[in-house]
C-alpha positions in Angstrom: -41.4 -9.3 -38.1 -38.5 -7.4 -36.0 -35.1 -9.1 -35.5 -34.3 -8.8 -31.3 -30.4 -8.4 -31.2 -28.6 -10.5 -29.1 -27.6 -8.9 -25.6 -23.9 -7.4 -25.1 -22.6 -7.4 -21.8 -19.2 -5.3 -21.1 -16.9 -6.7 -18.9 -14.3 -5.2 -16.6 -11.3 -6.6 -18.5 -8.9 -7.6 -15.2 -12.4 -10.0 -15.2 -11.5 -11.8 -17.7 -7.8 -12.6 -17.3 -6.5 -9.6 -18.9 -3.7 -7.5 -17.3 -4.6 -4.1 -16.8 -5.3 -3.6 -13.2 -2.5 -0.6 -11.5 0.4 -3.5 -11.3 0.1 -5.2 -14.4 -1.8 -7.9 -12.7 -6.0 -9.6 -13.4 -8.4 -10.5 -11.6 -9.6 -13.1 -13.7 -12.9 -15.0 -12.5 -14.0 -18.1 -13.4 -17.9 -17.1 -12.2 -17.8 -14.3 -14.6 -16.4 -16.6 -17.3 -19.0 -19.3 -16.7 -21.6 -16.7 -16.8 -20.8 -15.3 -19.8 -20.1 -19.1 -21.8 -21.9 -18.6 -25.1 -23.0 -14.6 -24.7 -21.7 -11.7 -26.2 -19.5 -9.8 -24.5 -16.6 -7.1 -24.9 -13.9 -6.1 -22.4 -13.5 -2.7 -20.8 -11.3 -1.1 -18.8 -11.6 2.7 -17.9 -8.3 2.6 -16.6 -6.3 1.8 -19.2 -8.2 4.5 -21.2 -7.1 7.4 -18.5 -3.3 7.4 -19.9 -1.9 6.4 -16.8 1.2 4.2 -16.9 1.0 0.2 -16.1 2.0 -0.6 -13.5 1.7 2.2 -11.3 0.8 3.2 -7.5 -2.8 1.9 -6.7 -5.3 4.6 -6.2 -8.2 5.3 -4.2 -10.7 8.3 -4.1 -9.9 10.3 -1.5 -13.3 11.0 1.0 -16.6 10.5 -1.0 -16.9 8.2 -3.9 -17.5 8.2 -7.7 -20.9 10.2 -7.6 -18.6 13.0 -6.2 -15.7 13.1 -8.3 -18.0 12.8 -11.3 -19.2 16.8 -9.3 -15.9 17.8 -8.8 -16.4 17.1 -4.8 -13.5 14.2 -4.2 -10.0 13.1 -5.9 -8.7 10.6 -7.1 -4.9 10.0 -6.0 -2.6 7.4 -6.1 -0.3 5.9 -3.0 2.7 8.0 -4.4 0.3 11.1 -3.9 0.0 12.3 -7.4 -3.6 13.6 -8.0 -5.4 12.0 -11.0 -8.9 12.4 -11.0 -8.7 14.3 -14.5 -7.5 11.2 -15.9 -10.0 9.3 -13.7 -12.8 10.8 -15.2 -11.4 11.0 -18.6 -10.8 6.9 -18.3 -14.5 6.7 -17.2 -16.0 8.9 -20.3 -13.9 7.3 -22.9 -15.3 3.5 -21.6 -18.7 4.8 -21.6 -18.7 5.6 -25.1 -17.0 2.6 -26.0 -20.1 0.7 -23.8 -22.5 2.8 -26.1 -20.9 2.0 -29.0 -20.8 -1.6 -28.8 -24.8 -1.5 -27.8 -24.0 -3.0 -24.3 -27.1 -2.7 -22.0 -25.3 -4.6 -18.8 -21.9 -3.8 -17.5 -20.6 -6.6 -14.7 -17.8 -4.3 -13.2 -14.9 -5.1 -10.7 -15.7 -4.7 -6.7 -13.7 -1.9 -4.6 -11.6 -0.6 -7.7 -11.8 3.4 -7.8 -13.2 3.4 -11.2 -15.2 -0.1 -11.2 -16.1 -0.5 -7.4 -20.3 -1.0 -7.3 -21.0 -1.0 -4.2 -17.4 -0.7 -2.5 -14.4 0.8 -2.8 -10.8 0.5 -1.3 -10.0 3.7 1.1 -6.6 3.7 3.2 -6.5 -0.1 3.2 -10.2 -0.6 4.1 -13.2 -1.5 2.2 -15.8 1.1 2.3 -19.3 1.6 0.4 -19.4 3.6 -3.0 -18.9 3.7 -6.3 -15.9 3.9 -8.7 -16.0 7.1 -11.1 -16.9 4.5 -13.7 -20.0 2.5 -12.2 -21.1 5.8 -11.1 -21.1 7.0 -15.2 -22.4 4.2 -15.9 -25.4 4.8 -13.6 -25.8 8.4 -14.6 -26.1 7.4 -18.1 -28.6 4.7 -17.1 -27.2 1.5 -17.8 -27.2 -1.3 -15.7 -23.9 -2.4 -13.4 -23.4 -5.3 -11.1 -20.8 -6.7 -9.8 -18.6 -9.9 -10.8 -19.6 -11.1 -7.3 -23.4 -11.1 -8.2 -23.3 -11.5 -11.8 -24.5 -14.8 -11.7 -27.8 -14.1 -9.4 -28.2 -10.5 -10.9 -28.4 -10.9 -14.6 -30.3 -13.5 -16.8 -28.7 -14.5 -19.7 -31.2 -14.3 -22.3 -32.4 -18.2 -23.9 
């Protein structure tokens, strides 16, 4: 007989009401909460991992998207103008390991952030397609990423 371990998802922290978004704020959601009622689940958030200070300037990647910074073809910089796609990237590597760690197989991320954005990202005060440096890690690495705006119809909690 083999024991099946439950499913883990990781969550982007700012999800679930916890302040570590660029000004100290969340984005707490009460679809991601009611999705995750009685799963297993650990918060994430690459950008408290990069070492950057709370609050700060918001950033963006500047021209390209996650994919690209993850190649060393885009930055990330903040509104002040400081570069920090080193710390970006750092952010992104230490969270993966952490999502490893844990055994998560799904990771319902934060739309349009620079590290969590799936399918969109925030770019001079417009909402463009891409990925975060962090979905797009996640990707590479070949776990699964959706969105807290399609976590509901995306994943299947498991009976």
């Amino acid at each position: 007989m083999t024991d099946r371990l439950p499913k883990i998802y990781a969550v982007s922290a700012c999800l679930l009401g916890i302040r570590c978004r660029y000004n100290g704020g969340h984005k707490r959601s009460e679809k991601v909460l009611a999705f995750l009622r009685d799963q297993r689940f650990v918060p994430v958030c690459p950008e408290l991992l990069t070492g950057l200070p709370i609050p700060r300037s918001p950033a963006e990647i500047v021209s390209g998207s996650g994919p690209e910074v993850l190649r060393g073809e885009a930055k990330v910089k903040l509104a002040d103008g400081t570069y920090v796609t080193e710390a970006f990237v750092r952010g992104a590597r230490e969270a993966l390991l952490w999502v490893k760690l844990v055994g998560a197989t799904q990771v319902i991320l934060k739309e349009r952030s620079p590290s969590c954005g799936v399918h969109e990202i925030n770019r001079k005060g417009k909402v463009v397609a891409g990925q975060g440096v962090f979905a797009a890690l996640l990707i590479e690495a070949g776990i699964e990423v959706v969105s807290e705006e399609s976590c509901a119809s995306a994943l299947i909690p498991p009976k």
